[in-house]
Steps between C-alpha positions, in 0.01 A plus 500: 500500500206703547212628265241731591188404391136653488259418808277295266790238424550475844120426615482247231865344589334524879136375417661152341704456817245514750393232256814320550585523121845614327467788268782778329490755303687396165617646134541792401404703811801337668705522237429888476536541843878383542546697193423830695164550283148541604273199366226522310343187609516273779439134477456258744555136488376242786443143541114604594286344193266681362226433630681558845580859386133599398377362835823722728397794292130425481415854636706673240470585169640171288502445162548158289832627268563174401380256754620185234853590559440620865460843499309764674453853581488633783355859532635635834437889616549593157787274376426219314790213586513169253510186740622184322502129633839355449492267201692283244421567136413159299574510086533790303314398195545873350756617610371774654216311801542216742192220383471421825624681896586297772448633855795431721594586896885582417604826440816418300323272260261792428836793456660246267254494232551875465661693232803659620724432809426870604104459471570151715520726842273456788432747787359485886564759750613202736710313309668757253593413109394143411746460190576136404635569168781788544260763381654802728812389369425541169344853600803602642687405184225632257438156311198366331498108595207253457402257776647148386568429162429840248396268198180354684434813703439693115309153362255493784447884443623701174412798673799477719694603214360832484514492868832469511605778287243717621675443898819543329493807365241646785758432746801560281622124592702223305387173398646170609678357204187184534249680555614713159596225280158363578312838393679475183454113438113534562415884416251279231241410762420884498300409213280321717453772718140738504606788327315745787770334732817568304349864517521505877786425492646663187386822640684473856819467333451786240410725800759357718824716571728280312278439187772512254661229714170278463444580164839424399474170700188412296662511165813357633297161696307476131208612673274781233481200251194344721315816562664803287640359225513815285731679707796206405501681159679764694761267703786639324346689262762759394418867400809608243525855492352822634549542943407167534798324735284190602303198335119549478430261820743659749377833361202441632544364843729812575229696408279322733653618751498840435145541546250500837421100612151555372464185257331706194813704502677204562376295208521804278890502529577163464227452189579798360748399231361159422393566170826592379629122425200480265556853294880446478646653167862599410569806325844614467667295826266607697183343675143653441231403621165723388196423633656303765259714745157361330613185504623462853173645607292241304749217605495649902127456463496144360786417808269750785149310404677155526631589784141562651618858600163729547399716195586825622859401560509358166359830352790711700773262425404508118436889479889579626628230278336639185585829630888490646617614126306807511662799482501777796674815531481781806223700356133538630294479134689187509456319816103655517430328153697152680222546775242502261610187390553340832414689796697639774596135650562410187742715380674520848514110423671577179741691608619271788512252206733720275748578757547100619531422166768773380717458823502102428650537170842509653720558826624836459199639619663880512541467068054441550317841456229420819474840633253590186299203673511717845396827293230316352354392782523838642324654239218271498444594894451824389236419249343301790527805751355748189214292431532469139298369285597203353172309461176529304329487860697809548386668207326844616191320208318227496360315229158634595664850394545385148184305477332852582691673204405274299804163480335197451651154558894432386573871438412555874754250624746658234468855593561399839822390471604771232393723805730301774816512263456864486469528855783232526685789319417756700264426858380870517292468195322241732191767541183441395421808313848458286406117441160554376627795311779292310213241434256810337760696285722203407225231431689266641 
Protein backbone atom coordinates (compact mmCIF):
# COMPACT_ATOMS: atom_id res chain seq x y z
CA UNK A 1 0.00 0.00 0.00
CA UNK A 2 1.36 3.13 -1.16
CA UNK A 3 1.16 6.86 0.10
CA UNK A 4 2.46 9.72 -1.62
CA UNK A 5 4.16 11.89 0.46
CA UNK A 6 5.79 15.48 0.22
CA UNK A 7 9.67 15.63 -0.73
CA UNK A 8 10.43 17.00 2.77
CA UNK A 9 9.15 13.68 4.54
CA UNK A 10 11.15 11.88 2.33
CA UNK A 11 14.65 13.83 2.90
CA UNK A 12 14.05 13.54 6.53
CA UNK A 13 12.93 9.65 6.29
CA UNK A 14 16.35 9.59 3.95
CA UNK A 15 18.66 11.88 6.17
CA UNK A 16 18.02 9.32 9.38
CA UNK A 17 18.95 6.39 7.16
CA UNK A 18 22.14 7.41 5.95
CA UNK A 19 22.35 7.60 9.72
CA UNK A 20 21.39 4.09 10.01
CA UNK A 21 18.30 5.00 12.18
CA UNK A 22 14.49 3.76 11.78
CA UNK A 23 12.02 6.48 11.32
CA UNK A 24 7.96 6.61 9.86
CA UNK A 25 5.71 8.86 9.37
CA UNK A 26 2.76 8.15 11.93
CA UNK A 27 -0.96 9.48 13.07
CA UNK A 28 -3.06 11.19 11.54
CA UNK A 29 -1.26 11.88 8.23
CA UNK A 30 -1.43 8.12 7.65
CA UNK A 31 -4.55 7.72 8.80
CA UNK A 32 -5.84 10.51 6.32
CA UNK A 33 -4.01 9.19 3.68
CA UNK A 34 -5.68 5.60 3.44
CA UNK A 35 -8.78 7.51 3.97
CA UNK A 36 -8.38 9.21 0.46
CA UNK A 37 -7.82 12.78 2.25
CA UNK A 38 -5.06 15.21 2.02
CA UNK A 39 -3.24 15.69 5.55
CA UNK A 40 -2.80 18.55 7.23
CA UNK A 41 0.20 17.53 9.09
CA UNK A 42 2.83 15.09 8.83
CA UNK A 43 4.58 13.56 11.74
CA UNK A 44 7.43 11.61 11.95
CA UNK A 45 8.50 9.20 14.53
CA UNK A 46 12.19 7.59 14.74
CA UNK A 47 14.29 5.85 17.15
CA UNK A 48 16.95 8.93 16.60
CA UNK A 49 16.98 10.77 20.21
CA UNK A 50 16.84 14.03 20.32
CA UNK A 51 19.72 15.19 20.52
CA UNK A 52 20.55 12.89 17.43
CA UNK A 53 17.83 14.74 15.44
CA UNK A 54 19.12 18.39 16.19
CA UNK A 55 22.65 17.27 15.22
CA UNK A 56 21.14 15.28 11.42
CA UNK A 57 19.25 18.48 10.91
CA UNK A 58 21.81 20.85 12.35
CA UNK A 59 21.78 22.97 9.09
CA UNK A 60 18.07 23.39 9.14
CA UNK A 61 15.77 25.34 10.79
CA UNK A 62 14.85 23.24 14.27
CA UNK A 63 12.86 24.18 16.90
CA UNK A 64 12.59 22.69 20.66
CA UNK A 65 8.43 21.83 20.58
CA UNK A 66 8.73 19.90 23.44
CA UNK A 67 12.14 18.45 23.76
CA UNK A 68 10.94 16.79 27.53
CA UNK A 69 8.69 14.48 25.74
CA UNK A 70 10.95 14.23 22.59
CA UNK A 71 9.79 16.47 20.22
CA UNK A 72 11.07 18.70 17.58
CA UNK A 73 10.44 20.74 14.60
CA UNK A 74 11.81 20.52 11.80
CA UNK A 75 11.48 23.48 9.32
CA UNK A 76 12.22 22.00 5.85
CA UNK A 77 11.79 24.23 2.42
CA UNK A 78 8.87 25.66 3.92
CA UNK A 79 7.14 22.75 5.75
CA UNK A 80 7.57 22.40 9.17
CA UNK A 81 7.44 18.33 10.04
CA UNK A 82 7.11 17.30 14.03
CA UNK A 83 9.89 14.55 14.66
CA UNK A 84 9.25 12.54 17.86
CA UNK A 85 11.61 9.94 19.63
CA UNK A 86 9.70 6.81 20.29
CA UNK A 87 8.77 6.68 23.97
CA UNK A 88 6.76 4.99 26.82
CA UNK A 89 4.64 7.32 28.92
CA UNK A 90 5.29 6.79 32.88
CA UNK A 91 2.09 7.85 35.40
CA UNK A 92 -0.58 9.98 34.55
CA UNK A 93 -0.95 11.92 37.71
CA UNK A 94 -3.73 14.25 35.92
CA UNK A 95 -5.15 12.60 33.82
CA UNK A 96 -4.44 14.53 31.10
CA UNK A 97 0.11 14.43 31.06
CA UNK A 98 2.57 11.61 31.41
CA UNK A 99 4.94 12.74 34.85
CA UNK A 100 7.55 11.30 33.32
CA UNK A 101 8.58 9.93 29.13
CA UNK A 102 10.62 7.13 28.60
CA UNK A 103 12.71 6.93 25.40
CA UNK A 104 12.53 3.54 23.80
CA UNK A 105 14.14 1.85 20.36
CA UNK A 106 10.80 -0.21 19.50
CA UNK A 107 8.40 1.08 17.35
CA UNK A 108 5.42 -0.96 18.59
CA UNK A 109 5.93 -0.04 22.19
CA UNK A 110 5.80 3.63 21.08
CA UNK A 111 2.16 2.98 18.56
CA UNK A 112 0.66 1.24 21.59
CA UNK A 113 0.53 4.02 23.93
CA UNK A 114 -1.56 5.89 21.37
CA UNK A 115 -5.12 6.78 21.42
CA UNK A 116 -6.94 5.00 18.84
CA UNK A 117 -6.10 1.81 16.80
CA UNK A 118 -6.47 4.05 13.61
CA UNK A 119 -3.95 6.84 14.94
CA UNK A 120 -1.56 3.56 15.87
CA UNK A 121 -0.41 3.41 11.93
CA UNK A 122 3.09 3.76 10.82
CA UNK A 123 4.38 4.57 7.29
CA UNK A 124 7.85 4.08 5.13
CA UNK A 125 8.00 4.14 1.48
CA UNK A 126 10.02 0.75 1.81
CA UNK A 127 8.20 -1.14 3.98
CA UNK A 128 4.47 -0.01 3.42
CA UNK A 129 1.69 0.28 6.44
CA UNK A 130 3.26 -0.62 9.81
CA UNK A 131 -0.16 -1.50 11.64
CA UNK A 132 0.22 -3.75 14.73
CA UNK A 133 -3.09 -3.12 16.15
CA UNK A 134 -5.78 -3.73 13.19
CA UNK A 135 -6.09 -0.03 12.61
CA UNK A 136 -6.84 -0.32 8.59
CA UNK A 137 -9.24 -2.75 9.60
CA UNK A 138 -11.07 -0.73 11.66
CA UNK A 139 -10.86 2.03 8.79
CA UNK A 140 -12.31 -0.16 6.48
CA UNK A 141 -15.16 -0.89 8.86
CA UNK A 142 -15.52 2.79 10.11
CA UNK A 143 -14.94 2.02 13.97
CA UNK A 144 -13.55 4.12 16.69
CA UNK A 145 -11.31 1.58 18.88
CA UNK A 146 -8.69 2.50 21.55
CA UNK A 147 -5.28 0.82 21.68
CA UNK A 148 -5.52 -1.82 24.64
CA UNK A 149 -7.85 -1.45 27.26
CA UNK A 150 -10.42 1.92 26.64
CA UNK A 151 -10.76 2.51 30.52
CA UNK A 152 -6.92 3.36 31.03
CA UNK A 153 -6.46 4.85 27.58
CA UNK A 154 -9.35 7.83 28.88
CA UNK A 155 -7.60 7.80 32.68
CA UNK A 156 -4.16 8.50 31.37
CA UNK A 157 -5.76 11.27 29.10
CA UNK A 158 -9.49 12.71 29.57
CA UNK A 159 -9.02 14.39 26.46
CA UNK A 160 -9.43 11.24 24.54
CA UNK A 161 -12.95 11.47 25.29
CA UNK A 162 -13.51 14.42 23.31
CA UNK A 163 -11.19 12.90 20.90
CA UNK A 164 -13.11 10.24 20.34
CA UNK A 165 -16.31 11.82 19.54
CA UNK A 166 -14.76 14.49 17.73
CA UNK A 167 -13.07 11.39 15.13
CA UNK A 168 -16.41 9.92 15.28
CA UNK A 169 -18.50 12.21 13.98
CA UNK A 170 -15.58 13.88 11.59
CA UNK A 171 -15.37 10.67 9.89
CA UNK A 172 -18.97 9.61 10.28
CA UNK A 173 -17.62 6.25 12.11
CA UNK A 174 -19.05 3.93 14.97
CA UNK A 175 -17.63 3.30 18.23
CA UNK A 176 -16.52 -0.04 19.57
CA UNK A 177 -19.00 -1.05 22.18
CA UNK A 178 -15.47 -0.65 24.88
CA UNK A 179 -14.24 2.01 23.76
CA UNK A 180 -18.05 3.64 24.25
CA UNK A 181 -18.96 2.20 27.48
CA UNK A 182 -15.70 3.66 28.67
CA UNK A 183 -16.57 7.35 27.35
CA UNK A 184 -19.68 7.07 29.25
CA UNK A 185 -18.20 5.47 32.54
CA UNK A 186 -15.45 8.28 32.70
CA UNK A 187 -17.01 11.38 30.69
CA UNK A 188 -16.26 12.98 34.59
CA UNK A 189 -12.53 13.40 34.05
CA UNK A 190 -13.60 16.16 31.47
CA UNK A 191 -13.81 18.19 34.45
CA UNK A 192 -10.25 18.00 34.76
CA UNK A 193 -9.65 19.06 31.46
CA UNK A 194 -8.29 23.04 30.49
CA UNK A 195 -11.27 24.53 29.35
CA UNK A 196 -9.23 26.20 26.08
CA UNK A 197 -8.78 22.40 25.15
CA UNK A 198 -12.36 21.19 25.30
CA UNK A 199 -12.78 24.28 22.89
CA UNK A 200 -10.49 22.75 20.31
CA UNK A 201 -12.07 20.25 20.30
CA UNK A 202 -15.70 21.26 20.90
CA UNK A 203 -15.38 23.39 17.90
CA UNK A 204 -14.15 20.55 15.34
CA UNK A 205 -17.14 18.63 16.01
CA UNK A 206 -19.68 21.58 15.78
CA UNK A 207 -18.08 22.40 12.37
CA UNK A 208 -17.75 18.86 11.40
CA UNK A 209 -20.25 17.43 8.70
CA UNK A 210 -22.03 15.22 11.04
CA UNK A 211 -22.39 17.67 14.03
CA UNK A 212 -25.77 16.66 15.00
CA UNK A 213 -24.31 13.14 15.18
CA UNK A 214 -21.52 14.46 17.71
CA UNK A 215 -23.66 16.58 19.49
CA UNK A 216 -26.19 14.04 19.99
CA UNK A 217 -23.37 11.62 21.08
CA UNK A 218 -22.33 14.19 23.73
CA UNK A 219 -25.59 14.30 25.53
CA UNK A 220 -26.15 10.69 25.00
CA UNK A 221 -22.19 9.55 26.57
CA UNK A 222 -23.24 12.21 29.60
CA UNK A 223 -20.70 14.35 28.26
CA UNK A 224 -22.13 18.60 28.50
CA UNK A 225 -22.40 17.98 32.35
CA UNK A 226 -18.36 18.53 32.65
CA UNK A 227 -18.07 21.44 30.36
CA UNK A 228 -21.74 22.74 29.25
CA UNK A 229 -23.84 21.94 31.79
CA UNK A 230 -26.61 24.42 30.93
CA UNK A 231 -27.48 22.96 27.78
CA UNK A 232 -28.79 19.47 29.90
CA UNK A 233 -31.76 21.76 30.85
CA UNK A 234 -32.73 21.20 27.30
CA UNK A 235 -32.14 17.21 27.07
CA UNK A 236 -35.68 16.54 26.63
CA UNK A 237 -37.01 19.63 27.19
CA UNK A 238 -40.44 19.56 25.47
CA UNK A 239 -42.07 22.61 23.68
CA UNK A 240 -46.16 21.89 23.95
CA UNK A 241 -47.82 23.74 21.41
CA UNK A 242 -47.32 26.15 18.52
CA UNK A 243 -44.94 24.36 15.17
CA UNK A 244 -42.76 23.04 17.53
CA UNK A 245 -42.43 18.98 16.61
CA UNK A 246 -39.11 18.44 18.61
CA UNK A 247 -37.67 18.81 22.30
CA UNK A 248 -35.58 21.97 22.90
CA UNK A 249 -32.07 19.95 22.64
CA UNK A 250 -32.67 18.12 19.33
CA UNK A 251 -34.14 21.43 18.11
CA UNK A 252 -31.13 22.79 18.30
CA UNK A 253 -28.63 20.42 16.91
CA UNK A 254 -30.90 20.20 13.68
CA UNK A 255 -30.56 23.65 13.46
CA UNK A 256 -26.90 23.40 13.66
CA UNK A 257 -26.74 22.01 10.82
CA UNK A 258 -28.54 24.18 8.81
CA UNK A 259 -26.13 26.85 8.97
CA UNK A 260 -22.34 27.43 7.27
CA UNK A 261 -19.47 25.34 9.56
CA UNK A 262 -18.28 28.70 10.75
CA UNK A 263 -18.33 28.11 14.70
CA UNK A 264 -20.07 31.65 15.61
CA UNK A 265 -22.91 30.49 13.47
CA UNK A 266 -22.44 27.29 14.81
CA UNK A 267 -22.69 28.13 18.48
CA UNK A 268 -25.51 30.53 17.73
CA UNK A 269 -27.83 27.56 16.70
CA UNK A 270 -27.18 25.22 19.19
CA UNK A 271 -27.25 28.13 22.18
CA UNK A 272 -29.88 29.75 20.80
CA UNK A 273 -32.80 28.36 22.78
CA UNK A 274 -31.02 27.75 26.04
CA UNK A 275 -32.74 30.15 27.99
CA UNK A 276 -35.99 28.72 27.44
CA UNK A 277 -35.76 25.92 30.37
CA UNK A 278 -35.28 28.90 32.71
CA UNK A 279 -38.41 31.24 31.43
CA UNK A 280 -40.77 28.21 31.16
CA UNK A 281 -44.50 29.25 31.96
CA UNK A 282 -47.81 27.48 31.08
CA UNK A 283 -50.64 29.35 29.90
CA UNK A 284 -53.53 27.57 28.57
CA UNK A 285 -51.66 23.97 27.52
CA UNK A 286 -49.31 25.57 25.94
CA UNK A 287 -45.50 26.36 26.58
CA UNK A 288 -44.21 30.08 26.64
CA UNK A 289 -41.31 31.06 27.10
CA UNK A 290 -40.80 35.20 26.95
CA UNK A 291 -37.66 36.51 27.26
CA UNK A 292 -36.14 33.26 26.58
CA UNK A 293 -33.88 35.32 23.93
CA UNK A 294 -32.21 37.71 26.79
CA UNK A 295 -31.62 35.08 28.78
CA UNK A 296 -29.98 32.64 26.45
CA UNK A 297 -27.77 35.47 25.40
CA UNK A 298 -26.65 36.27 28.99
CA UNK A 299 -26.40 32.45 29.80
CA UNK A 300 -24.37 31.83 26.07
CA UNK A 301 -22.04 34.46 27.43
CA UNK A 302 -21.47 33.01 30.92
CA UNK A 303 -20.97 29.29 28.86
CA UNK A 304 -18.66 31.33 25.66
CA UNK A 305 -16.25 33.20 28.41
CA UNK A 306 -15.81 29.86 30.34
CA UNK A 307 -15.17 28.34 27.54
CA UNK A 308 -12.14 30.76 26.85
CA UNK A 309 -13.72 31.53 23.37
CA UNK A 310 -12.18 35.14 22.13
CA UNK A 311 -14.39 38.24 22.82
CA UNK A 312 -15.49 38.98 19.49
CA UNK A 313 -17.00 35.54 19.04
CA UNK A 314 -18.64 35.93 22.26
CA UNK A 315 -20.04 39.38 21.18
CA UNK A 316 -21.48 37.69 17.71
CA UNK A 317 -22.74 34.62 19.34
CA UNK A 318 -24.64 36.80 22.03
CA UNK A 319 -25.95 39.54 19.51
CA UNK A 320 -27.96 36.65 17.28
CA UNK A 321 -29.12 35.01 20.42
CA UNK A 322 -30.67 38.18 21.87
CA UNK A 323 -31.72 38.92 18.46
CA UNK A 324 -33.23 35.47 16.74
CA UNK A 325 -36.86 36.63 18.16
CA UNK A 326 -36.81 39.76 16.30
CA UNK A 327 -39.19 40.31 13.92
CA UNK A 328 -38.41 40.76 9.97
CA UNK A 329 -40.62 41.14 7.13
CA UNK A 330 -39.66 41.72 3.13
CA UNK A 331 -39.64 45.42 3.23
CA UNK A 332 -36.60 47.86 2.88
CA UNK A 333 -37.56 50.61 5.89
CA UNK A 334 -37.43 47.43 7.68
CA UNK A 335 -34.36 45.56 6.98
CA UNK A 336 -32.34 49.29 6.59
CA UNK A 337 -33.43 50.13 10.27
CA UNK A 338 -32.11 46.05 11.16
CA UNK A 339 -28.72 47.32 9.59
CA UNK A 340 -28.62 50.13 11.71
CA UNK A 341 -28.76 47.97 14.45
CA UNK A 342 -26.29 45.44 13.29
CA UNK A 343 -24.60 46.03 10.15
CA UNK A 344 -24.65 44.33 6.91
CA UNK A 345 -22.81 41.02 8.34
CA UNK A 346 -24.86 41.22 10.93
CA UNK A 347 -28.08 41.09 9.67
CA UNK A 348 -27.02 38.63 6.85
CA UNK A 349 -26.01 36.62 10.12
CA UNK A 350 -29.51 36.99 11.34
CA UNK A 351 -31.14 35.88 8.74
CA UNK A 352 -29.10 32.65 8.22
CA UNK A 353 -30.06 32.26 11.92
CA UNK A 354 -33.92 32.62 11.35
CA UNK A 355 -34.16 30.27 8.56
CA UNK A 356 -32.05 27.23 10.55
CA UNK A 357 -34.10 27.81 13.26
CA UNK A 358 -37.72 27.82 11.52
CA UNK A 359 -36.84 24.77 9.22
CA UNK A 360 -35.70 22.79 12.55
CA UNK A 361 -38.95 23.12 14.16
CA UNK A 362 -40.19 20.09 12.35
CA UNK A 363 -39.73 17.57 9.31
CA UNK A 364 -42.17 18.70 6.90
CA UNK A 365 -40.03 21.25 5.75
CA UNK A 366 -42.56 22.15 2.61
CA UNK A 367 -45.48 23.28 5.62
CA UNK A 368 -42.05 26.05 6.66
CA UNK A 369 -42.56 29.48 4.89
CA UNK A 370 -38.42 29.83 3.92
CA UNK A 371 -38.80 31.44 0.65
CA UNK A 372 -39.61 34.94 2.61
CA UNK A 373 -35.98 34.10 4.02
CA UNK A 374 -34.71 33.95 0.15
CA UNK A 375 -36.72 37.33 -0.60
CA UNK A 376 -35.19 38.84 2.27
CA UNK A 377 -31.98 38.26 1.49
CA UNK A 378 -32.59 39.46 -1.93
CA UNK A 379 -33.79 42.60 -0.93
CA UNK A 380 -31.05 43.40 1.32
CA UNK A 381 -28.52 42.87 -1.85
CA UNK A 382 -30.25 45.47 -3.33
CA UNK A 383 -29.85 47.89 -0.53
CA UNK A 384 -26.15 46.85 -0.69
CA UNK A 385 -25.95 47.43 -4.60
CA UNK A 386 -28.04 51.05 -4.01
CA UNK A 387 -25.80 52.25 -1.46
CA UNK A 388 -28.22 53.19 1.09
CA UNK A 389 -27.79 54.74 3.89
CA UNK A 390 -28.14 52.91 6.79
CA UNK A 391 -25.50 54.39 9.12
CA UNK A 392 -24.81 57.68 10.89
CA UNK A 393 -21.33 57.51 8.96
CA UNK A 394 -23.55 57.62 6.01
CA UNK A 395 -25.41 60.51 6.99
CA UNK A 396 -24.94 63.30 4.12
CA UNK A 397 -24.11 65.65 8.00
CA UNK A 398 -21.85 65.47 10.38
CA UNK A 399 -21.95 66.47 13.80
CA UNK A 400 -19.69 69.38 12.93
CA UNK A 401 -22.86 70.55 10.77
CA UNK A 402 -24.97 70.88 13.83
CA UNK A 403 -22.28 72.20 16.06
CA UNK A 404 -22.11 75.12 13.35
CA UNK A 405 -25.97 75.79 13.66
CA UNK A 406 -25.73 75.96 16.82
CA UNK A 407 -26.43 71.90 18.73
CA UNK A 408 -24.46 71.60 21.58
CA UNK A 409 -23.63 68.32 23.35
CA UNK A 410 -26.62 65.45 23.76
CA UNK A 411 -29.01 67.24 21.36
CA UNK A 412 -26.24 66.80 18.67
CA UNK A 413 -26.05 63.06 19.10
CA UNK A 414 -30.00 63.13 19.21
CA UNK A 415 -30.65 65.01 16.12
CA UNK A 416 -28.43 62.73 14.47
CA UNK A 417 -30.23 59.84 14.76
CA UNK A 418 -33.75 61.61 14.38
CA UNK A 419 -32.00 62.52 10.98
CA UNK A 420 -30.88 58.68 10.11
CA UNK A 421 -34.50 57.30 10.92
CA UNK A 422 -35.79 59.73 8.49
CA UNK A 423 -33.41 58.78 6.00
CA UNK A 424 -33.97 55.09 7.15
CA UNK A 425 -37.51 56.03 5.89
CA UNK A 426 -36.73 57.34 2.90
CA UNK A 427 -32.59 57.32 1.56
CA UNK A 428 -33.22 60.23 -0.96
CA UNK A 429 -33.73 62.72 1.74
CA UNK A 430 -30.03 61.70 2.44
CA UNK A 431 -28.88 65.33 0.90
CA UNK A 432 -27.28 67.73 2.69
CA UNK A 433 -29.24 70.75 1.89
CA UNK A 434 -32.68 68.75 2.87
CA UNK A 435 -30.90 67.50 6.21
CA UNK A 436 -29.74 70.77 7.37
CA UNK A 437 -32.99 72.21 6.24
CA UNK A 438 -35.16 69.69 8.40
CA UNK A 439 -32.68 70.59 11.31
CA UNK A 440 -33.44 74.74 10.68
CA UNK A 441 -37.31 74.74 10.14
CA UNK A 442 -38.12 71.78 12.42
CA UNK A 443 -35.70 72.55 15.39
CA UNK A 444 -35.04 69.31 15.73
Amino acid sequence: MEIQIPWQCQEILDRFALHGLQAYLVGGCVRDSLLGKKPKDWDICTEARPEQVREIFRKDKVILTGLQHGTVTVLLGGMAVEITTYRIDGEYEDNRHPKEVFFTSSLREDLSRRDFTINALAYHPEEGVIDYFNGIEDLEQGIIRCVGDASSRYQEDGLRIMRAVRFACVLNFQFETGTEQAIRQYSYLLRNIARERIQVEFDKILTSSWATYGLQMLARLDCFPYFMPEICHTWQFAQLGGQHQFDVFTHSVKAVARVPPVVGLRLTMLLHDIGKPFVWQEQDDRDCFAGHSGVGAQLAGEILERLRYDKKTIHQVQMLIGQHERRLTVDEVCLRRAVADLGYEGLRNLITVKRADVWAHGDDMAKLPLEVFDEMEALLEQIVQRGDCCSLKQLAVSGKDLIALGLKGKEIGETLNVLLQMVLEDPSRNTRAYLLGQVKEEKL
